[in-house]
Structure formats: structure tokens, C-alpha cells
C-alpha positions in Angstrom: 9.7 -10.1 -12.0 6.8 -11.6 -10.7 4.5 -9.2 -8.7 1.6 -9.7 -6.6 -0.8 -6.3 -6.6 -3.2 -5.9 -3.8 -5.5 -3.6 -4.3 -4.8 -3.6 -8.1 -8.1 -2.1 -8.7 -8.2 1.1 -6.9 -7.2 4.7 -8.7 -3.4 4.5 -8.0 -3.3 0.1 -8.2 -4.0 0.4 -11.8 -1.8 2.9 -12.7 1.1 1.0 -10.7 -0.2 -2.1 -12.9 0.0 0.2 -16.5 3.5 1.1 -15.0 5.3 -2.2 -14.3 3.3 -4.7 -16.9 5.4 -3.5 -19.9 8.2 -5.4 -18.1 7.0 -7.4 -15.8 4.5 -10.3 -14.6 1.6 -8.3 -12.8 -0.8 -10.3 -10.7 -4.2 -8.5 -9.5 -5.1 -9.0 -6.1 -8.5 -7.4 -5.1 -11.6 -7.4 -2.5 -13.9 -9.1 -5.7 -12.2 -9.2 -9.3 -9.3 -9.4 -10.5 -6.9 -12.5 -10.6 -7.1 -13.7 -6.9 -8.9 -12.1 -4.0 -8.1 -10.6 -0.7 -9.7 -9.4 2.4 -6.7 -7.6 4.3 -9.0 -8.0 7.5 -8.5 -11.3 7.6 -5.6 -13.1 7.9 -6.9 -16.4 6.6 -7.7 -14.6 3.5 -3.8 -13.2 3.4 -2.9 -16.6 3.7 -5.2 -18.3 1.1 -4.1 -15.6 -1.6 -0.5 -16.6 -0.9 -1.4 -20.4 -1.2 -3.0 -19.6 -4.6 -0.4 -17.5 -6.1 2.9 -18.7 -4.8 6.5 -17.7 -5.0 6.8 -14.1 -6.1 9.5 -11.5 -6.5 7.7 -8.7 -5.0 4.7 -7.6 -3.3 2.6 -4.3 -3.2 -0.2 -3.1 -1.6 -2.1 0.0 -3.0 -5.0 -1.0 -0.3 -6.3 -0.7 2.8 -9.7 1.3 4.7 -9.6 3.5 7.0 -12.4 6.3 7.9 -12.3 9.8 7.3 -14.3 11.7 9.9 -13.7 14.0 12.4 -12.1 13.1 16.4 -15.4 13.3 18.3 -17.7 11.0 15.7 -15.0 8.6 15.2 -16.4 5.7 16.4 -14.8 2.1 18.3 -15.4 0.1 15.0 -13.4 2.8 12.8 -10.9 2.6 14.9 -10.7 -1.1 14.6 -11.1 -0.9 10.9 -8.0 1.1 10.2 -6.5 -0.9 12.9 -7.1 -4.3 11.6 -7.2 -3.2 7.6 -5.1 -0.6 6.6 -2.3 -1.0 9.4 -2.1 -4.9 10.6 -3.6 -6.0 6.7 -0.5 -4.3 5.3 1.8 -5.5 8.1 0.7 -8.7 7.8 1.6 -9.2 3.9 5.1 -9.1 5.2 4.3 -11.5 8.4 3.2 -14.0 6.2 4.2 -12.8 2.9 7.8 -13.3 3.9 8.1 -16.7 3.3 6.4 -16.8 -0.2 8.9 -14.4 -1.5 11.9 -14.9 -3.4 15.5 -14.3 -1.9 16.3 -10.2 -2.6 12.5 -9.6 -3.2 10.5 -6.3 -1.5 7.5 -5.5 0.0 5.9 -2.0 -0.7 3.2 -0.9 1.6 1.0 2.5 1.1 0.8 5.2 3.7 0.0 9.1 2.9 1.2 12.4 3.4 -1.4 12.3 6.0 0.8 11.0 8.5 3.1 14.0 8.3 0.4 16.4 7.5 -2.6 15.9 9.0 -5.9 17.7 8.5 -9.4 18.0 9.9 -10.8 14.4 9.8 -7.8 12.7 9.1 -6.8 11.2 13.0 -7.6 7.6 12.5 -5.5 7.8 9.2 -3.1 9.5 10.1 -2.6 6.9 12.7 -2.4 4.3 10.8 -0.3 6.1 8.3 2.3 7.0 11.0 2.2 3.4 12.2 3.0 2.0 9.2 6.0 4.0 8.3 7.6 3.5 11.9 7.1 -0.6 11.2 8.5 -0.4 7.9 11.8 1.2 9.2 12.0 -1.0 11.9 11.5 -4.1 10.5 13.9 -3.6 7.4 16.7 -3.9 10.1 15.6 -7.8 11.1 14.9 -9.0 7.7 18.0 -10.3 6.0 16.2 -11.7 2.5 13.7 -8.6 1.5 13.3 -5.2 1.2 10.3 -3.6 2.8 9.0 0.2 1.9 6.3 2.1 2.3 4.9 5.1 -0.6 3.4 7.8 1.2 1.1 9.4 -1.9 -0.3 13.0 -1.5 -4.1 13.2 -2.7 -4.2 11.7 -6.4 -5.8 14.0 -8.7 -8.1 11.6 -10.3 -10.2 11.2 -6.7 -10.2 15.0 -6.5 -12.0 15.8 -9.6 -14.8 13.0 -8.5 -14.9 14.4 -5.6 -15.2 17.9 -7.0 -11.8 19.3 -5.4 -9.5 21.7 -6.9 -6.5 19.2 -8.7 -3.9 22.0 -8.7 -2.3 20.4 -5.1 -2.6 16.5 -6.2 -0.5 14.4 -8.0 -1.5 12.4 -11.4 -2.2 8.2 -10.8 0.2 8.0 -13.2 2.9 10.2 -11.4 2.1 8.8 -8.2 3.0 5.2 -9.4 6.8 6.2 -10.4 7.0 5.7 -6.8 6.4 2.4 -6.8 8.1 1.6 -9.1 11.2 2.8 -7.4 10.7 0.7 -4.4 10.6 -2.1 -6.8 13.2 -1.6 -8.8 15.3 -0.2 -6.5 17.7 -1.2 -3.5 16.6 0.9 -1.2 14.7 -0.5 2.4 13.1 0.6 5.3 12.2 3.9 3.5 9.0 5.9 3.2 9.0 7.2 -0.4 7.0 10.4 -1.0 5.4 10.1 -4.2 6.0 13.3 -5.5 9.8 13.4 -5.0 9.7 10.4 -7.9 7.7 12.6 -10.7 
């Protein structure tokens, strides 16, 4: 297949690339690097990178910003970012993605456990989170041509060690991209896939 990666460069987007190049064509999508840029803020951007790559079998996103902070320092602008970033930048790779994508292909957006389980800090992604996964199912039942999905990772254990958390409760890159590789190579749609039920 041929498979567009957005946010290829991130923790968990390279391990997805390691995972799926073996077999098939990856192509790197980032903010700066990589084969072919993005901004997910902007849908001009969405639509250049489509322009550049062309027809493709599938699409993932392993990206998207969102603040972490807690209720009352939340601010209007981090509320737009996650907004306009994580939830209609994902969405919108299926808006416009649609067309640029082969005839039984998918689209695999990222969420996080923290739409399910929510902590201290986490509101405005948690929204964004929850939002994504309630598009996803609805959407799979209007589009006759693709399959869309959403991976909902728990905390990876590579960005808890740098951030000098205990590991024991996160999930490898690599285990965490088994997931994704699922939603591509599978026939399922409209699901959220939690990564650690695919280790």
C-alpha cells in the first residue's frame, strides 16, 4: 500500500513508520522535515499536501496539539488550538482526504485514553479526544469507499522516561504502533482501537 504518515516524526509516528515500511510505501508527512509538510491548522496546508502526494491507499495521523494545563489557566487560544489542530486538523484529513484516496482505503486518526480517563490537566484533551472518537463512529456510517478509525494510545513509555515518570503504566512506541497497523490492515471501521488491546 501506499500510506501517507502525518506526524511521521513524533515518538509513536516513527515507530508506526519502522512497523509498516517492511511492506509497504511509507510517505512522511511533518510540521518541517520529512517527505512533504503539514500544518493541520490550516486547511490550505491539508490541501497542498494532498496536491503533492496524490492517490494513496491509506492515511494516518500520529499528530495533533493540544495543551496540557489545568481548567482555570486554560486559556481562549488553547482552547482554539486543540479545537482547530488536534480535533478539526484530524477531521479534516478525511474532509478533504476523501477524495485523494483509493476505493477500500482507511483513515486512522489518534485520540488517547484520555478521553475515557481523564486526569488533572487533561480537559482540553480530553475534549478533543472524546470528539474525535464520537466523529469517527459517526462518519464510518456515511462513507461508502473508506474506512475511518481512531487509536486511542495510553502514555508511551518513551515520553515518560524524558519526562522522568515511572514507565511501569505505559506502553512501548513499538507496542503502541501494532495498533495501527491493525486499522490498516484490517476491515474494521468506525472503531476506536486501544492500543494496548493489540500488544
Amino acid at each position: 500500500m501506499k500510506i501517507l504518515l502525518i506526524g511521521a516524526s513524533g515518538t509513536i509516528g516513527a515507530a508506526v513508520e519502522t512497523a509498516l515500511k517492511p511492506e509497504h510505501t511509507v510517505i512522511s508527512a511533518n510540521f518541517s522535515g520529512g517527505d512533504v509538510q503539514v500544518d493541520l491548522g490550516s486547511t490550505e496546508s491539508i490541501n497542498a499536501m494532498f496536491n503533492s502526494v496524490g492517490k494513496v491507499d491509506a492515511v494516518i495521523s500520529t499528530a495533533g496539539l493540544a495543551s496540557f494545563a489545568a481548567l482555570n489557566e486554560l486559556t481562549e487560544a488553547d482552547y482554539q488550538l486543540a479545537l482547530q489542530n488536534k480535533l478539526m486538523g484530524q477531521i479534516n484529513l478525511i474532509r478533504i482526504g476523501q477524495q485523494y484516496i483509493n476505493t477500500g482505503g482507511s483513515v486512522t486518526l489518534t485520540s488517547g485514553v484520555l478521553s475515557r480517563e481523564p486526569m488533572h490537566g487533561s480537559s482540553v484533551i480530553s475534549m478533543a479526544n472524546g470528539a474525535l472518537e464520537s466523529f469517527v463512529k459517526a462518519a464510518a456510517m456515511e462513507l461508502d469507499t473508506l474506512r475511518v478509525n481512531v487509536v486511542a494510545p495510553i502514555f508511551v513509555k518513551e515520553t515518560m522516561a524524558m519526562m522522568g515518570m515511572d514507565t511501569a503504566s505505559g506502553l512501548s512506541a513499538a507496542d503502541t504502533a501494532k495498533a495501527y497497523v491493525a486499522a490498516v490492515t484490517g476491515d474494521m471501521s468506525g472503531k476506536t482501537l486501544d492500543a494496548p488491546d493489540y500488544v
